[in-house]
C-alpha positions, 0 to 999 in steps of 0.5 A: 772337725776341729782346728786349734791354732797358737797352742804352740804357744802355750809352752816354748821348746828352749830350755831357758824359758822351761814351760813358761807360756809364751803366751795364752791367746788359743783359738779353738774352730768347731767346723759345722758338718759338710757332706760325708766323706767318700774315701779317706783320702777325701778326708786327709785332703780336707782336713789338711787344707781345712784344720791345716790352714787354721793351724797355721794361720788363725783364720779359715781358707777362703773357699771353706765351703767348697772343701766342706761340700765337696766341690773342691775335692771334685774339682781334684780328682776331675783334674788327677784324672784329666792328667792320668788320661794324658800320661796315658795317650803319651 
């Protein structure tokens, strides 16, 4: 996965300033591998917690290595379904 943030930066959407760059500082973030993804909603969650972090604010989500090696999605589904067997026994 990769990560940019301040791209938006590079060209401002008000037309009185046109294409001029606001500014030209972009991070670019290569993440290293984690274990393979087992569904493609392990995949979108990760991302948007991973690239979607670094998107937003420059710098990398505190439990990075949790996302990247699957605990924290584990931890999730452990959660979804502790939460379905309840609305079950309701």
């Amino acid at each position: 996965m990769m990560a940019l943030h301040g791209v938006n930066n590079l060209w401002h959407p008000d037309e009185s300033i046109g294409m001029t760059p606001l500014q030209r500082d972009v991070q670019v973030r290569a993440y290293p591998p984690g274990k393979p993804f087992e569904s493609s909603d392990e995949f979108v969650a990760v991302f948007k917690k991973v690239v979607g972090h670094f998107g937003a604010v420059g710098d990398d989500v505190v439990d990075l290595e949790q996302w990247l090696d699957g605990t924290r999605w584990s931890e999730i589904q452990a959660k979804q379904a502790e939460i379905e067997k309840l609305e079950q026994d309701l």
